[in-house]
N, CA, C and O atoms as a GROMACS GRO file, in nm:
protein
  312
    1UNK      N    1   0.792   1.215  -1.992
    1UNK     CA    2   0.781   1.120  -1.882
    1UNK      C    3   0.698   1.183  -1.770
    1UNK      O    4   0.700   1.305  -1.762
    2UNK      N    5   0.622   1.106  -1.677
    2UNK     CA    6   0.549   1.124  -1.577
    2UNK      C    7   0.652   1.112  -1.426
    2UNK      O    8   0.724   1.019  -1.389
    3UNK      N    9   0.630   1.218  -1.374
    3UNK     CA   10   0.667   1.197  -1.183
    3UNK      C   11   0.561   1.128  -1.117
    3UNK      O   12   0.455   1.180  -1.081
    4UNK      N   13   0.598   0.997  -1.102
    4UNK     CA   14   0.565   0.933  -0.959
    4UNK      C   15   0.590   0.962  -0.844
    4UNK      O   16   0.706   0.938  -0.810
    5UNK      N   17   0.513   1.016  -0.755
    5UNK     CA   18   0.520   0.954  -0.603
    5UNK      C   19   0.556   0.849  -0.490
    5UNK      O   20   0.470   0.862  -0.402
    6UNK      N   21   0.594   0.808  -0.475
    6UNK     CA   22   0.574   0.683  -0.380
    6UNK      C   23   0.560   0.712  -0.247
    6UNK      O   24   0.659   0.754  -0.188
    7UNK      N   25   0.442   0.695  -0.178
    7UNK     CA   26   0.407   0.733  -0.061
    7UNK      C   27   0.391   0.631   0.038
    7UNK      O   28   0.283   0.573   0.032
    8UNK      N   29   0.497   0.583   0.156
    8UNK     CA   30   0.539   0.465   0.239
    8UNK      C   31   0.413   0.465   0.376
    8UNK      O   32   0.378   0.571   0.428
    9UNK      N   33   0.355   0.328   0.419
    9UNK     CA   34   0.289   0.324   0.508
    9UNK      C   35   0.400   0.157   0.577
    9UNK      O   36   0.414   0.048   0.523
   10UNK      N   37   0.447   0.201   0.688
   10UNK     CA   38   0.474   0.101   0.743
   10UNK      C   39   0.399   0.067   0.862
   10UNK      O   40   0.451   0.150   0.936
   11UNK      N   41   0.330   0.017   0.923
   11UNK     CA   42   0.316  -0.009   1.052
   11UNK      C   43   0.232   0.093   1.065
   11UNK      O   44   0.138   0.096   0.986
   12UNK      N   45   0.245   0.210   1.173
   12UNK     CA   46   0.129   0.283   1.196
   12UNK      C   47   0.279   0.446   1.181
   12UNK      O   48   0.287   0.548   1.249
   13UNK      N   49   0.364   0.400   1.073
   13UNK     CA   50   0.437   0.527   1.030
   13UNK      C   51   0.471   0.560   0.889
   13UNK      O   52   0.535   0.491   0.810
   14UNK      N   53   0.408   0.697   0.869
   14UNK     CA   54   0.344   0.731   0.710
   14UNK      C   55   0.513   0.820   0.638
   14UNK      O   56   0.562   0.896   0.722
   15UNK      N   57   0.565   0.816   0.548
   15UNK     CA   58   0.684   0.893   0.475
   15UNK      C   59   0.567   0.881   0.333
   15UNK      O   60   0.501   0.802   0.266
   16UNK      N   61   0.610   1.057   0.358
   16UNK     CA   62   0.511   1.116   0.206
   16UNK      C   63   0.631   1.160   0.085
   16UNK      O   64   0.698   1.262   0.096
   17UNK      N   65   0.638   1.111   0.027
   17UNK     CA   66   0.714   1.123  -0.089
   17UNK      C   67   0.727   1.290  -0.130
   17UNK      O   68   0.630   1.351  -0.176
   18UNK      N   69   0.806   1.329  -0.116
   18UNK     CA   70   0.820   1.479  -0.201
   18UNK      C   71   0.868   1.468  -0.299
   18UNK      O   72   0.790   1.490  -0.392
   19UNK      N   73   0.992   1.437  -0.336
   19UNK     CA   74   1.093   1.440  -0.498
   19UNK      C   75   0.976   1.348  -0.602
   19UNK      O   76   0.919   1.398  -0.699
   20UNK      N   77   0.968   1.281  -0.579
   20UNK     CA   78   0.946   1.129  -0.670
   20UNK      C   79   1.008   1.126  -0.823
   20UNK      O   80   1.080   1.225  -0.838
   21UNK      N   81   1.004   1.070  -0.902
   21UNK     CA   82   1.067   1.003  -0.969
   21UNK      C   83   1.031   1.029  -1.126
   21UNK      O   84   0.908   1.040  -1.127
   22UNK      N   85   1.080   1.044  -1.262
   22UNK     CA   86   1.028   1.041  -1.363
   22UNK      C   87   1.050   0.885  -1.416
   22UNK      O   88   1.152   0.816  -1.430
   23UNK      N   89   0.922   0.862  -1.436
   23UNK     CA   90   0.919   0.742  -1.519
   23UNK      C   91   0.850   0.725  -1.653
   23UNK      O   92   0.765   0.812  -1.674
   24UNK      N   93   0.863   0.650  -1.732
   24UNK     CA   94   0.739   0.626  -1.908
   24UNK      C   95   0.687   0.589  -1.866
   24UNK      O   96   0.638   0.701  -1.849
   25UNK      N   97   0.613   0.515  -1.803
   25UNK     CA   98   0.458   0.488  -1.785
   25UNK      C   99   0.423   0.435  -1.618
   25UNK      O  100   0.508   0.434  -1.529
   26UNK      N  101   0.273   0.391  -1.601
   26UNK     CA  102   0.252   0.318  -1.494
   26UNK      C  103   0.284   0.198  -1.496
   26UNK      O  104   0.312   0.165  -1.381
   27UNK      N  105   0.293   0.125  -1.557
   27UNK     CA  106   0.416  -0.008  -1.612
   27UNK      C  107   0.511   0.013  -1.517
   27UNK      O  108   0.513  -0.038  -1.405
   28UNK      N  109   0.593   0.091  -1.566
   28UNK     CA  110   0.716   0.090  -1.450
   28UNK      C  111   0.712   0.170  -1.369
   28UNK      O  112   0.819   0.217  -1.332
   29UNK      N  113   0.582   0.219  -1.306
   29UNK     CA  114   0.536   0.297  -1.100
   29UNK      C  115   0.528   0.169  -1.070
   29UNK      O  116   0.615   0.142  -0.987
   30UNK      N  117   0.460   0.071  -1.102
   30UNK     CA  118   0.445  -0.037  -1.058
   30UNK      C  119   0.561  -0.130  -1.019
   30UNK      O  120   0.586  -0.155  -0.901
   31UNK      N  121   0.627  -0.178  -1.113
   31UNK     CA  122   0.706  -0.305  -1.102
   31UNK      C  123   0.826  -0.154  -0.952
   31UNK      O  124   0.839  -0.187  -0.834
   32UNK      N  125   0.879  -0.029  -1.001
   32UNK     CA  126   0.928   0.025  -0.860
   32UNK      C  127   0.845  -0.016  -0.740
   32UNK      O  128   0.897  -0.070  -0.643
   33UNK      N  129   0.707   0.013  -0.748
   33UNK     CA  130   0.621   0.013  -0.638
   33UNK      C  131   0.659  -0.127  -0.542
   33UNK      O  132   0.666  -0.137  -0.420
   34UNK      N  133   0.677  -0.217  -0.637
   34UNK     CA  134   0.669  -0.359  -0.590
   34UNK      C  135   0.810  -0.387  -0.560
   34UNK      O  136   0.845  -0.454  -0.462
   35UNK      N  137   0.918  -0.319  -0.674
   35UNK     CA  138   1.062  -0.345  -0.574
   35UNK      C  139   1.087  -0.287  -0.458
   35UNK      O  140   1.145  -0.344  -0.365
   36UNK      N  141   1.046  -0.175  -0.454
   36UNK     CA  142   1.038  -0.101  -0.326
   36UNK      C  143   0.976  -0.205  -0.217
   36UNK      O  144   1.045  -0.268  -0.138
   37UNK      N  145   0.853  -0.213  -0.225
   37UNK     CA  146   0.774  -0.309  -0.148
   37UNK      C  147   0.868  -0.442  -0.084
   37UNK      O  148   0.875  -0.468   0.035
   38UNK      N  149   0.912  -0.488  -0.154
   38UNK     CA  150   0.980  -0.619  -0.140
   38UNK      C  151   1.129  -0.586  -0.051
   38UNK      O  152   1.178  -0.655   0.039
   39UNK      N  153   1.170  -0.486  -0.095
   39UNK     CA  154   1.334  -0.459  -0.022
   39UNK      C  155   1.258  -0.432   0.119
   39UNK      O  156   1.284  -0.513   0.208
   40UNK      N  157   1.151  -0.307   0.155
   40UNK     CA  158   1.119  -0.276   0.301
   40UNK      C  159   1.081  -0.451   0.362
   40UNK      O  160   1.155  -0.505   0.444
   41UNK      N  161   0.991  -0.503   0.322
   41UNK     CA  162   0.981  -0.606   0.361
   41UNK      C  163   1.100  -0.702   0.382
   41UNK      O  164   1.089  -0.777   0.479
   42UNK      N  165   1.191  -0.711   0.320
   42UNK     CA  166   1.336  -0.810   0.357
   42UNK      C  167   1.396  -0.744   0.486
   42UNK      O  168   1.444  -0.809   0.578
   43UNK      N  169   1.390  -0.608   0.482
   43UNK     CA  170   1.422  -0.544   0.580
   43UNK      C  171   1.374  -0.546   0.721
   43UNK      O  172   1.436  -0.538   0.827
   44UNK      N  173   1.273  -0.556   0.699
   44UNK     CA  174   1.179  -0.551   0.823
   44UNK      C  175   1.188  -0.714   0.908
   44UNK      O  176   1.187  -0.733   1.030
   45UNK      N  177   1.195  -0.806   0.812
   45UNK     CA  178   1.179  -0.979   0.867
   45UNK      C  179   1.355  -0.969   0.860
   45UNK      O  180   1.395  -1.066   0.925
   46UNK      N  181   1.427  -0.921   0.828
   46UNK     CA  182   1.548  -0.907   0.932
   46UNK      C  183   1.594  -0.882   1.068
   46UNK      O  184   1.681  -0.913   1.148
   47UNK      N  185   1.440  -0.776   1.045
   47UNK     CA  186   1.496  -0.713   1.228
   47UNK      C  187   1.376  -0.762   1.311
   47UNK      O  188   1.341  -0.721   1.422
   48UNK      N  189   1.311  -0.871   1.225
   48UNK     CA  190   1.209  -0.976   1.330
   48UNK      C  191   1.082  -0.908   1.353
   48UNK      O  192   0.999  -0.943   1.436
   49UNK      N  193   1.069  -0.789   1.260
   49UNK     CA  194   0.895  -0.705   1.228
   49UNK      C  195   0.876  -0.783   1.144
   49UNK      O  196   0.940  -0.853   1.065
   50UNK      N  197   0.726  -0.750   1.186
   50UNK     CA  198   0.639  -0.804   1.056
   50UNK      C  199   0.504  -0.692   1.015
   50UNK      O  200   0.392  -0.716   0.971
   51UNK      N  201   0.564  -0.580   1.046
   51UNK     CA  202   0.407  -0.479   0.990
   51UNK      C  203   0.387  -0.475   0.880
   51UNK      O  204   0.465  -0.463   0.786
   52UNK      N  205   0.180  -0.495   0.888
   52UNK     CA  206   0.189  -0.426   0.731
   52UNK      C  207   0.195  -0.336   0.684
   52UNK      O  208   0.156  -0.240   0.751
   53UNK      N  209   0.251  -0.306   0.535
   53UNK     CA  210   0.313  -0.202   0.493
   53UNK      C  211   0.202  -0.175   0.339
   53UNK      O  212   0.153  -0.267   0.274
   54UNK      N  213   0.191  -0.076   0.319
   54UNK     CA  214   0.177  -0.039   0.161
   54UNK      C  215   0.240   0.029   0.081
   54UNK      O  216   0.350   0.037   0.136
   55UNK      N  217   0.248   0.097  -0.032
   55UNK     CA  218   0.290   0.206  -0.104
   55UNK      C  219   0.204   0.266  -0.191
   55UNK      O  220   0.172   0.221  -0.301
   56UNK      N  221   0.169   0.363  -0.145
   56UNK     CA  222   0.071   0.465  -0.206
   56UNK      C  223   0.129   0.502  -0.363
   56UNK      O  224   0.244   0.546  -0.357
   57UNK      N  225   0.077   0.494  -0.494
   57UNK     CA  226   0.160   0.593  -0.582
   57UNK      C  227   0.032   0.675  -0.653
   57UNK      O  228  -0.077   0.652  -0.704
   58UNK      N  229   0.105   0.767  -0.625
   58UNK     CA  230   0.056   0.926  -0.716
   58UNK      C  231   0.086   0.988  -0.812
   58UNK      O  232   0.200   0.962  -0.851
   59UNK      N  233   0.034   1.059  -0.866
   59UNK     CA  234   0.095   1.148  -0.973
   59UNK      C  235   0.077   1.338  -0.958
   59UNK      O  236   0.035   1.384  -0.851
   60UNK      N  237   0.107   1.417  -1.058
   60UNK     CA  238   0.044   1.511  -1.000
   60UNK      C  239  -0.083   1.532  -1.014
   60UNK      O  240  -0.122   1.636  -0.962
   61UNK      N  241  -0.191   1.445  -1.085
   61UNK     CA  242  -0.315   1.458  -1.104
   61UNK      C  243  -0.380   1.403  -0.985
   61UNK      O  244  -0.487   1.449  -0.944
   62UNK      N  245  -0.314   1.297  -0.923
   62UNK     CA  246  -0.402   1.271  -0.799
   62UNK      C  247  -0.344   1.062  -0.807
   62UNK      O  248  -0.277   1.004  -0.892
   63UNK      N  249  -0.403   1.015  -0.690
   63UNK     CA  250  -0.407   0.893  -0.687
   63UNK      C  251  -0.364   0.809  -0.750
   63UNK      O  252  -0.360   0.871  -0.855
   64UNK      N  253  -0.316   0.684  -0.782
   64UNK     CA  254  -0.312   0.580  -0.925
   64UNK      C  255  -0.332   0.468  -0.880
   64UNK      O  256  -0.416   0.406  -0.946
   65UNK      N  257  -0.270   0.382  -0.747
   65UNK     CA  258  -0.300   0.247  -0.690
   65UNK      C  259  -0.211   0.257  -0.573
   65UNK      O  260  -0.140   0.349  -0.531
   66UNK      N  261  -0.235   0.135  -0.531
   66UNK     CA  262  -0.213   0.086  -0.414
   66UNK      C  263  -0.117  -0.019  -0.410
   66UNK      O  264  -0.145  -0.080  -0.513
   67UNK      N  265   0.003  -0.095  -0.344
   67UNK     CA  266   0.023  -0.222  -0.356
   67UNK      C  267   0.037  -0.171  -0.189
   67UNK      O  268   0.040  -0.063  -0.131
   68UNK      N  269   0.042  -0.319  -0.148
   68UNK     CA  270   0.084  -0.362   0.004
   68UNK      C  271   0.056  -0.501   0.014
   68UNK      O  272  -0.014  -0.589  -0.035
   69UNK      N  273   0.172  -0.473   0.128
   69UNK     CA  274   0.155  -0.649   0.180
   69UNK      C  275   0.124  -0.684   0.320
   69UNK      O  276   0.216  -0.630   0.382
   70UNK      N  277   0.050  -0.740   0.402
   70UNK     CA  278  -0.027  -0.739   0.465
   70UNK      C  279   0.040  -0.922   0.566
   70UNK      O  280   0.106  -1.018   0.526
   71UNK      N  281   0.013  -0.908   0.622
   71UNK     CA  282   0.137  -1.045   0.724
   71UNK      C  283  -0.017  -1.083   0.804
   71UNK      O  284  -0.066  -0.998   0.879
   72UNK      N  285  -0.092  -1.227   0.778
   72UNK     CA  286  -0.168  -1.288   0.871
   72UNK      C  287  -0.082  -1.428   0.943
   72UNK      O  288   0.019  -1.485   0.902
   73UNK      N  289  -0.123  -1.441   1.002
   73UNK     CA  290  -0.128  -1.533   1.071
   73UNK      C  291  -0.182  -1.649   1.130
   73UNK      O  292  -0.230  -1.634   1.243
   74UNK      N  293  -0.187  -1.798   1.062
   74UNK     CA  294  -0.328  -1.863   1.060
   74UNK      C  295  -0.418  -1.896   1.218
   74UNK      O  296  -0.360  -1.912   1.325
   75UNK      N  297  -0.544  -1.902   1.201
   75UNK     CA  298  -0.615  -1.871   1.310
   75UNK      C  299  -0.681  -1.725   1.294
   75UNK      O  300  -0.791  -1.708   1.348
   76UNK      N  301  -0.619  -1.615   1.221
   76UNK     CA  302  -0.637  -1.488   1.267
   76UNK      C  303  -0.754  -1.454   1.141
   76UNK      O  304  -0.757  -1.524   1.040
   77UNK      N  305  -0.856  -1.330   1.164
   77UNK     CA  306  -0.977  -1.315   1.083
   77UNK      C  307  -0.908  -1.229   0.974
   77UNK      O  308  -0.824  -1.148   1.015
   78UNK      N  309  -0.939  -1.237   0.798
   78UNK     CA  310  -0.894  -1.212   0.766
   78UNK      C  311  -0.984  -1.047   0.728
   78UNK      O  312  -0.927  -0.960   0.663
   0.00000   0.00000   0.00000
């Protein structure tokens, strides 16, 4: 199995993953990436934020993707 990373960008505050996680594939960095994603976000429109957020995931070779979710507002440039 592979160690994932998950590296948190909320707002303009960065948490760099140290432990991360063994998983079988990028299949499932992903679908974590995106539960993760989804719980900070329930969290955040609880307490009436709305920053955008991403999640960095890594491996120890370097980089792999990106997810984030990003809050516009209509009127606003995208």
């Amino acid at each position: 199995m592979t160690r994932y990373f998950f590296d948190i960008q909320s707002g303009r505050d960065c948490f760099s993953d140290e432990e991360g996680i063994e998983l079988p594939d990028q299949k499932a960095a992903e679908i974590e990436a995106m539960q993760t994603l989804i719980g900070i976000a329930r969290d955040s429109l609880l307490g009436n934020e709305k920053p955008d957020m991403a999640i960095e995931v890594r491996s120890a070779t370097g980089p792999l993707f990106c997810a984030a979710l990003v809050y516009r507002t209509p009127g606003t440039e995208q």
